[in-house]
KOLBA-383014 format. One record per residue: residue number from 0; residue in three letters; x, y, z of N, C-alpha, C in turn. Coordinates in steps of 0.02 Angstrom, whole numbers. Layout:
+-----+-----+--------+--------+--------+--------+--------+--------+--------+--------+--------+
|   n | res |    n.X |    n.Y |    n.Z |   ca.X |   ca.Y |   ca.Z |    c.X |    c.Y |    c.Z |
+-----+-----+--------+--------+--------+--------+--------+--------+--------+--------+--------+
| NUM | ALA |      X |      Y |      Z |      X |      Y |      Z |      X |      Y |      Z |
...
+-----+-----+--------+--------+--------+--------+--------+--------+--------+--------+--------+
This chain:
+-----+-----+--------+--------+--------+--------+--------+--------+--------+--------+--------+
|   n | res |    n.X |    n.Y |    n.Z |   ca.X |   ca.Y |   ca.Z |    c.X |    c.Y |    c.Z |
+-----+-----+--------+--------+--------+--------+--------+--------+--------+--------+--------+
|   0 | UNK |     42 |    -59 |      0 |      0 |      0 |      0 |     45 |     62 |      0 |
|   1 | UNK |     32 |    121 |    -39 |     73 |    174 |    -65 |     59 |    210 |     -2 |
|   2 | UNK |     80 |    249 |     19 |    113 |    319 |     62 |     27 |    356 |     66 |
|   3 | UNK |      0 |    373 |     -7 |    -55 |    403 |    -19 |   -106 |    380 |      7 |
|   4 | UNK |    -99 |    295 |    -11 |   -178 |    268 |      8 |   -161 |    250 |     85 |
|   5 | UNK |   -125 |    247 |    112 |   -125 |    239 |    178 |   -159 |    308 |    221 |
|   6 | UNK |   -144 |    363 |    198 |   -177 |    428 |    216 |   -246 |    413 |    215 |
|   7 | UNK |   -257 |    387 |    130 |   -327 |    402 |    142 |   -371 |    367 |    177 |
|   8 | UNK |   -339 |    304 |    180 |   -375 |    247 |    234 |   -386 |    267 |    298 |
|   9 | UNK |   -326 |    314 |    309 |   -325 |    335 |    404 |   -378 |    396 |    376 |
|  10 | UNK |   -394 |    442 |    335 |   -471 |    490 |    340 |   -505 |    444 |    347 |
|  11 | UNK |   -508 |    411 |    301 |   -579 |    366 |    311 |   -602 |    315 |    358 |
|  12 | UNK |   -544 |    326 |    426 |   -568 |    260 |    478 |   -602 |    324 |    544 |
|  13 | UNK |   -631 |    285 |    582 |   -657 |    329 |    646 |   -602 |    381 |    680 |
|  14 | UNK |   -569 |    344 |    684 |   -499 |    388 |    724 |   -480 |    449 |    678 |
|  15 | UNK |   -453 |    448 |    614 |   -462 |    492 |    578 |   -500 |    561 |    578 |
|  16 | UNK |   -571 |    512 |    562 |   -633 |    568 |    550 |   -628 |    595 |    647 |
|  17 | UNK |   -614 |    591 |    684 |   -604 |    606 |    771 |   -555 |    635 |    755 |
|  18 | UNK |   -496 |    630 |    739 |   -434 |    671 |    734 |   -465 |    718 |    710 |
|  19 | UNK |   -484 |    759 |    639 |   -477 |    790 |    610 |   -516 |    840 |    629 |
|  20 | UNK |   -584 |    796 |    670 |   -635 |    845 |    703 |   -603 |    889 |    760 |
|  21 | UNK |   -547 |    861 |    806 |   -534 |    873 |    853 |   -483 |    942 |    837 |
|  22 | UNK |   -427 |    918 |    772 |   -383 |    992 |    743 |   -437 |   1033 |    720 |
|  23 | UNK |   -494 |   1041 |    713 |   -532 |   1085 |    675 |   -546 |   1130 |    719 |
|  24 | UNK |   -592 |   1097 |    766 |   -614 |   1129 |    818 |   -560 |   1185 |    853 |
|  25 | UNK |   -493 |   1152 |    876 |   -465 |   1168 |    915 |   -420 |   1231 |    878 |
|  26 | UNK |   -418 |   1213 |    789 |   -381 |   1269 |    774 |   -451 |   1351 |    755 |
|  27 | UNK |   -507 |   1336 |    748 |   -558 |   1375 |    764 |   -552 |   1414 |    789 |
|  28 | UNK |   -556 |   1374 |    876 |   -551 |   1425 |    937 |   -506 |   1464 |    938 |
|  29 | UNK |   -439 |   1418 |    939 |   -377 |   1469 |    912 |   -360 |   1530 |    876 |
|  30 | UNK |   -378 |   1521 |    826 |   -400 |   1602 |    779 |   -473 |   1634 |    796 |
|  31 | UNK |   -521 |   1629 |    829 |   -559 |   1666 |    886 |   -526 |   1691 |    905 |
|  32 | UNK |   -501 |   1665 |    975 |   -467 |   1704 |   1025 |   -411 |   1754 |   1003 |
|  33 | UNK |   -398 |   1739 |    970 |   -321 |   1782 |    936 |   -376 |   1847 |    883 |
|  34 | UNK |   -434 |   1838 |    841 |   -447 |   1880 |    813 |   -492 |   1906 |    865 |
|  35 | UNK |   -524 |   1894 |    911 |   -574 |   1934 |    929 |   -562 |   1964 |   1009 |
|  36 | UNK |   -511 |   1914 |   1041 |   -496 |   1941 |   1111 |   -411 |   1943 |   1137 |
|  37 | UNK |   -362 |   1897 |   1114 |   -305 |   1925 |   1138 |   -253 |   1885 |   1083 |
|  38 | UNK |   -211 |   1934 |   1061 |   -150 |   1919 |   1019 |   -107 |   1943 |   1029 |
|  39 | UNK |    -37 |   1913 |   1029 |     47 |   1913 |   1037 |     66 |   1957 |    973 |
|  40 | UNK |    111 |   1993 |   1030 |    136 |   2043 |    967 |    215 |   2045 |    993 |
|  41 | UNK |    251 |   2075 |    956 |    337 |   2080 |    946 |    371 |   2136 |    957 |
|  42 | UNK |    392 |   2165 |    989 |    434 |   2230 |    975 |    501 |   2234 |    960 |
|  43 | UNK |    497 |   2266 |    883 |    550 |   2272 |    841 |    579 |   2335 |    860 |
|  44 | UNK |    589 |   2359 |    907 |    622 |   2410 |    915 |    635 |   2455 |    967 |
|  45 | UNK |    675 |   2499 |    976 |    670 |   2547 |   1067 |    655 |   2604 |   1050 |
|  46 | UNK |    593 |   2609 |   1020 |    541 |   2672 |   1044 |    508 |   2675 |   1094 |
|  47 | UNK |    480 |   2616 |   1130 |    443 |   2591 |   1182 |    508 |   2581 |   1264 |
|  48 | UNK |    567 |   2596 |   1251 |    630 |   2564 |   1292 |    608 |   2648 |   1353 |
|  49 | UNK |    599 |   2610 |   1412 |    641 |   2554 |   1438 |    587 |   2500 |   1432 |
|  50 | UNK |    527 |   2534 |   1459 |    467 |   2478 |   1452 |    467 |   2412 |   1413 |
|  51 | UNK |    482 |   2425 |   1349 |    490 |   2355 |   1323 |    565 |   2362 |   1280 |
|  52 | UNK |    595 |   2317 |   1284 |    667 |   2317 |   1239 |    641 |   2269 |   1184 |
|  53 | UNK |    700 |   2271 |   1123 |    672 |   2235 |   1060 |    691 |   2166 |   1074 |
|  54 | UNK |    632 |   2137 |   1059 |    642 |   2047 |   1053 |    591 |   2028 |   1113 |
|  55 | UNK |    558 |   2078 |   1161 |    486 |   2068 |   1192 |    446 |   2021 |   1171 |
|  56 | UNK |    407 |   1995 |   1212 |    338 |   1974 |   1164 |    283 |   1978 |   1205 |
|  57 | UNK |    216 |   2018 |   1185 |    175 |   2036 |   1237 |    100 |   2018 |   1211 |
|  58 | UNK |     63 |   2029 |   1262 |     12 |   1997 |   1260 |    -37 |   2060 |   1218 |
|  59 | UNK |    -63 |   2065 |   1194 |   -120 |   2127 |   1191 |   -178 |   2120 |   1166 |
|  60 | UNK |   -231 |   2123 |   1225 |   -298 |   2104 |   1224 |   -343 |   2167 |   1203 |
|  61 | UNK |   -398 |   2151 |   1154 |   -451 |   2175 |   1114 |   -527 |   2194 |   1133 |
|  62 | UNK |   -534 |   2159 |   1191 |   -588 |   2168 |   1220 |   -618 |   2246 |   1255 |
|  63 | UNK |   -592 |   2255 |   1300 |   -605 |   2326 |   1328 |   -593 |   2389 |   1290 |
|  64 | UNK |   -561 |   2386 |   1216 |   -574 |   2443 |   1191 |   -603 |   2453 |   1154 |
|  65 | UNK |   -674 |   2407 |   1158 |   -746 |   2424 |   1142 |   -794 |   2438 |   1204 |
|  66 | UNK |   -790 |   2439 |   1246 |   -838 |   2445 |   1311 |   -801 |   2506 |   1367 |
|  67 | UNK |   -734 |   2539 |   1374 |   -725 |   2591 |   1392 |   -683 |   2618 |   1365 |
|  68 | UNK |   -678 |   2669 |   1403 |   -634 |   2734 |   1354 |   -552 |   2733 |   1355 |
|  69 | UNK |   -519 |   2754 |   1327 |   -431 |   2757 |   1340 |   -417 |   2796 |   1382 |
|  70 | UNK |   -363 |   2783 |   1420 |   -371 |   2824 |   1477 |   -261 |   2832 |   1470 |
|  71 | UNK |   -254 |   2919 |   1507 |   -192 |   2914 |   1487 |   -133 |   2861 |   1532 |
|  72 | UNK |    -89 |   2875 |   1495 |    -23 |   2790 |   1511 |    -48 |   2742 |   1506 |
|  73 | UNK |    -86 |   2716 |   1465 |   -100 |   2659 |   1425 |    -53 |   2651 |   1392 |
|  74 | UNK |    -40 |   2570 |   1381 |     16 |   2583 |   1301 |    -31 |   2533 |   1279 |
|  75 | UNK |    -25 |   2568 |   1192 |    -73 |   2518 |   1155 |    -62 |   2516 |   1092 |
|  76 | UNK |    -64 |   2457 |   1052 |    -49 |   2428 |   1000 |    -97 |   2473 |    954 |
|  77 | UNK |    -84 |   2505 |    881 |   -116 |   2519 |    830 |    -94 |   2508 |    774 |
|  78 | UNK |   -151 |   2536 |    727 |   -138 |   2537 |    654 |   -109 |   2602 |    625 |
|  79 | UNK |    -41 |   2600 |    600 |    -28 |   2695 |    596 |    -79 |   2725 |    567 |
|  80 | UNK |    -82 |   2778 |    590 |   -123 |   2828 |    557 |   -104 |   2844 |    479 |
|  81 | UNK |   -132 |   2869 |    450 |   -130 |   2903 |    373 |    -74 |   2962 |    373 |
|  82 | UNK |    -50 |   3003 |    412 |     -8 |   3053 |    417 |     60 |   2995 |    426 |
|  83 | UNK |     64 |   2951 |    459 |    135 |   2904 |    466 |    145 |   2885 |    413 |
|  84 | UNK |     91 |   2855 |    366 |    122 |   2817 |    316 |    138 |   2862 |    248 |
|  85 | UNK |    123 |   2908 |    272 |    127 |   2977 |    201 |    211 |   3010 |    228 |
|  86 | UNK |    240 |   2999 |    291 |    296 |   3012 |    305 |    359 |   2940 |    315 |
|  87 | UNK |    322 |   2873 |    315 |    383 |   2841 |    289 |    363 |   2807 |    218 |
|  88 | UNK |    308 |   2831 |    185 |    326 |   2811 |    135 |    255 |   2758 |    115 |
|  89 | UNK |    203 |   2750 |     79 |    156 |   2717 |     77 |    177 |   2635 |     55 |
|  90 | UNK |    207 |   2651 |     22 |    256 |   2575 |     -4 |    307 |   2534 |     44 |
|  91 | UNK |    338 |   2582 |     91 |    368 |   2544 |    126 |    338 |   2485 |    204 |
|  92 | UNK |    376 |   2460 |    196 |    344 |   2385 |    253 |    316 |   2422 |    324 |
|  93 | UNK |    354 |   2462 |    338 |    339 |   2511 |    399 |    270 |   2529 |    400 |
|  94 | UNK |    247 |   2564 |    345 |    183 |   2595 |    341 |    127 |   2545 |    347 |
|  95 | UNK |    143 |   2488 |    361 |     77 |   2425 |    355 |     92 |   2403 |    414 |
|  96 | UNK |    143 |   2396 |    448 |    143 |   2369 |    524 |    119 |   2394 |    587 |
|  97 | UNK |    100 |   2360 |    638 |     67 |   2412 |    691 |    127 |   2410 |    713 |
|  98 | UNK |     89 |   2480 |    784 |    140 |   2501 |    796 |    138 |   2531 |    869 |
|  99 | UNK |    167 |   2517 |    931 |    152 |   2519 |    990 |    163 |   2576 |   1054 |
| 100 | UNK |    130 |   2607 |   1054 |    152 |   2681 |   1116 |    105 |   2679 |   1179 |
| 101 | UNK |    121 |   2723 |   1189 |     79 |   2777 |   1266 |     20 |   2795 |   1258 |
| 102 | UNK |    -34 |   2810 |   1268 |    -68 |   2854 |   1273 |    -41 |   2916 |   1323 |
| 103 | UNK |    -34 |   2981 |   1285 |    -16 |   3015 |   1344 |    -62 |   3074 |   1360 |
| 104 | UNK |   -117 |   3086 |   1306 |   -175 |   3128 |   1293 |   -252 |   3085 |   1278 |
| 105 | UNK |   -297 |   3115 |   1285 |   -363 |   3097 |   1260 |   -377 |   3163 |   1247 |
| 106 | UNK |   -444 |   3131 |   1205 |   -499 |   3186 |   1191 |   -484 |   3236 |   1221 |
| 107 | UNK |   -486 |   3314 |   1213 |   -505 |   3365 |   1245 |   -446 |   3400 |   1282 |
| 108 | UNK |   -406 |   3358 |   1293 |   -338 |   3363 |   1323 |   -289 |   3420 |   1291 |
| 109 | UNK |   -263 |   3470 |   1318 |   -218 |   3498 |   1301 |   -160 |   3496 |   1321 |
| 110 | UNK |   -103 |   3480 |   1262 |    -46 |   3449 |   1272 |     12 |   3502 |   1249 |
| 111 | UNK |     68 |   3494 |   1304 |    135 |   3524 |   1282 |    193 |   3480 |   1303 |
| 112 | UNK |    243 |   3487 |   1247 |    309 |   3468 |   1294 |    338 |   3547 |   1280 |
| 113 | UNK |    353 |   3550 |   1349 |    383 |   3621 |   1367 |    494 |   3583 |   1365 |
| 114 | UNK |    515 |   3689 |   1361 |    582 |   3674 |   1365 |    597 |   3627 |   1411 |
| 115 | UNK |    685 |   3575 |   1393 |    685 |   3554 |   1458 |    663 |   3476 |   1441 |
| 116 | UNK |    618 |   3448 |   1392 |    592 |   3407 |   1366 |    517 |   3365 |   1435 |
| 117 | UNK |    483 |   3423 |   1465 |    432 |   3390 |   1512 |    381 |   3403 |   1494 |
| 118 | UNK |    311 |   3365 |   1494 |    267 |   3337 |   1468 |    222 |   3386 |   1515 |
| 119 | UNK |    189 |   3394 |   1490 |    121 |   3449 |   1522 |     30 |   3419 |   1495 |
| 120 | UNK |    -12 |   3399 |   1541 |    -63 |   3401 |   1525 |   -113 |   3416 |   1552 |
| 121 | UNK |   -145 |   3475 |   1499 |   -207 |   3521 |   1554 |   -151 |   3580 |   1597 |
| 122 | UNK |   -101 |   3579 |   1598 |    -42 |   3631 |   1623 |    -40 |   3591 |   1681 |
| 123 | UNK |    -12 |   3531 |   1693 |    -10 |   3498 |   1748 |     72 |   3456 |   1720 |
| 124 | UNK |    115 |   3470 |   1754 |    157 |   3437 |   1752 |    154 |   3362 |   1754 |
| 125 | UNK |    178 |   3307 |   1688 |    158 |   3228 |   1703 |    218 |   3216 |   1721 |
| 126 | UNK |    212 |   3142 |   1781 |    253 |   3130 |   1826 |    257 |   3067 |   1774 |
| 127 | UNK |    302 |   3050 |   1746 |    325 |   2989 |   1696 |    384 |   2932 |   1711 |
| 128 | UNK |    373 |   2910 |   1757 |    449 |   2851 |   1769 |    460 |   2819 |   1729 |
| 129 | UNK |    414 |   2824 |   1677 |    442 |   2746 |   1628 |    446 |   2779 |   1568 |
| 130 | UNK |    497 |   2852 |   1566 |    541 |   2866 |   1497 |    603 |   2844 |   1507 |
| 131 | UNK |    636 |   2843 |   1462 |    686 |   2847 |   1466 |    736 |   2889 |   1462 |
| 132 | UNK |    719 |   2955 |   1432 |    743 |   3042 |   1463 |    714 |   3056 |   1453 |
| 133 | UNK |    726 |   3131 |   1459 |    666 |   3196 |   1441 |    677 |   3203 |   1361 |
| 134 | UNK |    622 |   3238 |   1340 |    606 |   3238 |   1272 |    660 |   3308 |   1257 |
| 135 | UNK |    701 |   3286 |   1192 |    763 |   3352 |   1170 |    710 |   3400 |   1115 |
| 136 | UNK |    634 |   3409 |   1126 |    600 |   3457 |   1092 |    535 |   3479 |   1122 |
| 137 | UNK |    508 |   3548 |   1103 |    462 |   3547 |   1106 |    402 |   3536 |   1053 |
| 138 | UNK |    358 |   3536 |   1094 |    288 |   3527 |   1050 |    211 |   3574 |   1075 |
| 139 | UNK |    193 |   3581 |   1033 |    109 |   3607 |   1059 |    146 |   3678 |   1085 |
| 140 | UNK |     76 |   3702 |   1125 |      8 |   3678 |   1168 |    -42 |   3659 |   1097 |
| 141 | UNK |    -69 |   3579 |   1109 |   -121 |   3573 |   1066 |   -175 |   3540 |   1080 |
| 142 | UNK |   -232 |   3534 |   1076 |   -283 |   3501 |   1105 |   -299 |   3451 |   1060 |
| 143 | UNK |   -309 |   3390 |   1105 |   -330 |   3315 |   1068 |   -409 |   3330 |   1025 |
| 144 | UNK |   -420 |   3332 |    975 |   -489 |   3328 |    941 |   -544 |   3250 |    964 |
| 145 | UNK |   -590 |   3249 |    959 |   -639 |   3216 |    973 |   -630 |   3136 |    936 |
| 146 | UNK |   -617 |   3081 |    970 |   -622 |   3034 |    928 |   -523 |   3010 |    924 |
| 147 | UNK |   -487 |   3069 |    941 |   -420 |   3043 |    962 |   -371 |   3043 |    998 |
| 148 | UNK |   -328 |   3013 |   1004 |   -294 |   3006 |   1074 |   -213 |   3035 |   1033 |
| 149 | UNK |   -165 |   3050 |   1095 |   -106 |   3088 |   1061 |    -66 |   3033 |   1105 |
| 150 | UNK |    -26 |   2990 |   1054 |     37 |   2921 |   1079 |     99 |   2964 |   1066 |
| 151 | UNK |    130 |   2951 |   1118 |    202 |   2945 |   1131 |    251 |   2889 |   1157 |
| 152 | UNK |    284 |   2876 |   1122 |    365 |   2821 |   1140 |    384 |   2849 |   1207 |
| 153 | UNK |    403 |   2798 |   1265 |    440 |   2814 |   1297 |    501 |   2812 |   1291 |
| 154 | UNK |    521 |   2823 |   1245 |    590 |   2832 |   1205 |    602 |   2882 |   1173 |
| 155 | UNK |    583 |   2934 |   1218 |    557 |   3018 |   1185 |    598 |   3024 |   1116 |
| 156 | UNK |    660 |   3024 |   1134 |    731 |   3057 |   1069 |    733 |   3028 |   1026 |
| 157 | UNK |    684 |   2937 |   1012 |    708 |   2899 |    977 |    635 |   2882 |    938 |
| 158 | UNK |    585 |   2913 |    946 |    528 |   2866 |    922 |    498 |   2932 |    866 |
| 159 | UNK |    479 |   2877 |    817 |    433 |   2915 |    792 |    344 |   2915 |    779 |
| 160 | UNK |    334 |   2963 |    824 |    269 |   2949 |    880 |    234 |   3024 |    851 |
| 161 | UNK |    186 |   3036 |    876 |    111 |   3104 |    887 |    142 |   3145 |    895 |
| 162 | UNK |    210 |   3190 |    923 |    225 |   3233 |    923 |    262 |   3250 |    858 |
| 163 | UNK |    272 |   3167 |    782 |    287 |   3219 |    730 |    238 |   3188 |    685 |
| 164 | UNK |    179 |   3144 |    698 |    143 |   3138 |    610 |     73 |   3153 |    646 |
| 165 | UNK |     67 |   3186 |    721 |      8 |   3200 |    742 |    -29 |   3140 |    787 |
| 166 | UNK |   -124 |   3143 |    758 |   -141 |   3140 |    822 |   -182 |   3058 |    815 |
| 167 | UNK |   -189 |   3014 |    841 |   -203 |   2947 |    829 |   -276 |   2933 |    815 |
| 168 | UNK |   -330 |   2934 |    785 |   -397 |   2912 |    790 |   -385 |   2829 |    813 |
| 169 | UNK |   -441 |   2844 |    887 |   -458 |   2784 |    922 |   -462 |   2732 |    887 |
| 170 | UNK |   -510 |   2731 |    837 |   -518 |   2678 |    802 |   -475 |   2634 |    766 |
| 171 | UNK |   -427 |   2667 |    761 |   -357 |   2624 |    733 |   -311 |   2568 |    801 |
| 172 | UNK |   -323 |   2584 |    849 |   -325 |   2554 |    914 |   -342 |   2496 |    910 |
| 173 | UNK |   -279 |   2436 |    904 |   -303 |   2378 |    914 |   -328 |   2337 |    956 |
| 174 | UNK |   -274 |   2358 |   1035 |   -300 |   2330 |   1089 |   -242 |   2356 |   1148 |
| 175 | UNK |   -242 |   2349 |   1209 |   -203 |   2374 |   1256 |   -173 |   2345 |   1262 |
| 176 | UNK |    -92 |   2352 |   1276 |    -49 |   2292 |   1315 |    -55 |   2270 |   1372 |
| 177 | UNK |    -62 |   2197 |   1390 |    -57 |   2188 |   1471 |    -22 |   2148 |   1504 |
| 178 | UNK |     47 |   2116 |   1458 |     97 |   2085 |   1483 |    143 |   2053 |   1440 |
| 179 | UNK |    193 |   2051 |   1473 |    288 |   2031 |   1436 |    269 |   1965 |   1453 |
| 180 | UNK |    275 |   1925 |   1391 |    250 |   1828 |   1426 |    336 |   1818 |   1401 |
| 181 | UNK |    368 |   1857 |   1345 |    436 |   1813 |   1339 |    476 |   1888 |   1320 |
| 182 | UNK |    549 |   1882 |   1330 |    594 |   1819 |   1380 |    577 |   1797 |   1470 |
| 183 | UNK |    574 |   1761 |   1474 |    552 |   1728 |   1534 |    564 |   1788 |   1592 |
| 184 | UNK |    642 |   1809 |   1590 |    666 |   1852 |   1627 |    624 |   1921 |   1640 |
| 185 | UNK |    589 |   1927 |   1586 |    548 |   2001 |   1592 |    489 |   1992 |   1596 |
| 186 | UNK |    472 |   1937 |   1610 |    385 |   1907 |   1620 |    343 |   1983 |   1645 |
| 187 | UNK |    288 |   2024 |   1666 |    268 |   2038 |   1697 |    226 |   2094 |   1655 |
| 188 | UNK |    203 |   2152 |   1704 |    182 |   2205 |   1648 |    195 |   2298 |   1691 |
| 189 | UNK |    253 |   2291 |   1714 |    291 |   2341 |   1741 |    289 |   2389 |   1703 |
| 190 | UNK |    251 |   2460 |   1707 |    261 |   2498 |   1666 |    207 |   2524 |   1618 |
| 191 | UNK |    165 |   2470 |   1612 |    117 |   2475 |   1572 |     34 |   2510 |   1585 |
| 192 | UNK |     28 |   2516 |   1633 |    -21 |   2558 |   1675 |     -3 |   2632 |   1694 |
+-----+-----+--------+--------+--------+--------+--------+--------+--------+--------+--------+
C-alpha cells in the first residue's frame, strides 16, 4: 500500500474522522481568541525602551477597547495613522505594520512638551517614570480633537510617535498591552499602567 492510500484509509477510519474533528475545532477556537480577544505581538524596536526592549513578546488584548474609554499611560498597540504612512513612505513595510506607544492625551486634552523636554497636561506637570529621558524638543500647546488620542514612545529622542505625524484616531486602536510573557526574565507588565 502506497504512502497516499494509507492517508486516505486513516481519513476514512473513525480515528481519523475524530482526529480531524478534534484539529478543526481546536484550530477555530484558536483564531477566535487571537482575532477577537487577545493576540501576541513583537517589538521590533526601542521606541517603547525602557518599558519594552526589542525581542519582547506581549500579550495585547481587544476586548475593553470596545466597552470603555482610553485612559492616559495606556500603552497600546495600533494601526498607523494616514499622516505616518505619508511620512515613511506608503510602499514601505513600515507603513503597514502596527505600531506600539503611550497614550499620553485623550480627547479634549491639552498637550505640551515644554523646554527642558517635560510633558504637560491640562498645564499639569506629568510625573513619567517609565521614559527613558526627557524629550530634546518641544511641542504644542495642542488640544486632542474628538475621537483621538495623542501616543508617545517612551523613548522620547528615539521614536517616531504624535509629536511628529500628529494625532491617533481611536479607532485604529487595536488593543491594550497587558503583559511581557517572553523572555522569561521580563515576564510581567511593569510599566504599562
Amino acid at each position: 500500500m502506497s504512502f497516499f492510500e494509507q492517508i486516505q484509509e486513516w481519513f476514512a477510519s473513525d480515528e481519523g474522522k475524530e482526529d480531524v474533528k478534534t484539529y478543526t475545532v481546536s484550530l477555530s477556537v484558536a483564531l477566535l481568541l487571537r482575532l477577537l480577544i487577545i493576540e501576541p505581538r513583537y517589538i521590533p524596536s526601542l521606541s517603547m525602551y525602557p518599558t519594552f526592549e526589542v525581542g519582547d513578546q506581549l500579550a495585547v488584548e481587544k476586548v475593553t477597547k470596545r466597552i470603555r474609554p482610553f485612559n492616559r499611560n495606556e500603552v497600546v498597540v495600533f494601526n498607523p495613522p494616514e499622516r505616518f504612512r505619508e511620512l515613511v513612505g506608503e510602499s514601505s513595510r513600515k507603513s503597514k505594520e502596527a505600531l506600539i506607544k503611550r497614550i499620553v492625551a485623550v480627547e479634549g486634552d491639552t498637550v505640551e512638551v515644554k523646554m527642558g523636554g517635560t510633558l504637560f497636561v491640562n498645564g499639569v506637570q506629568q510625573d513619567e517614570p517609565f521614559t527613558a529621558e526627557d524629550a530634546e524638543y518641544e511641542f504644542g500647546p495642542v488640544i486632542v480633537p474628538p475621537g483621538d488620542v495623542l501616543v508617545l514612545g517612551d523613548n522620547r529622542n528615539h521614536s517616531l510617535d504624535g509629536h511628529i505625524w500628529g494625532f491617533l484616531p481611536a479607532e485604529n486602536v487595536i488593543g491594550r498591552a497587558v503583559f511581557v510573557y517572553w523572555p522569561p526574565w521580563r515576564v510581567g507588565n511593569t510599566g504599562m499602567f
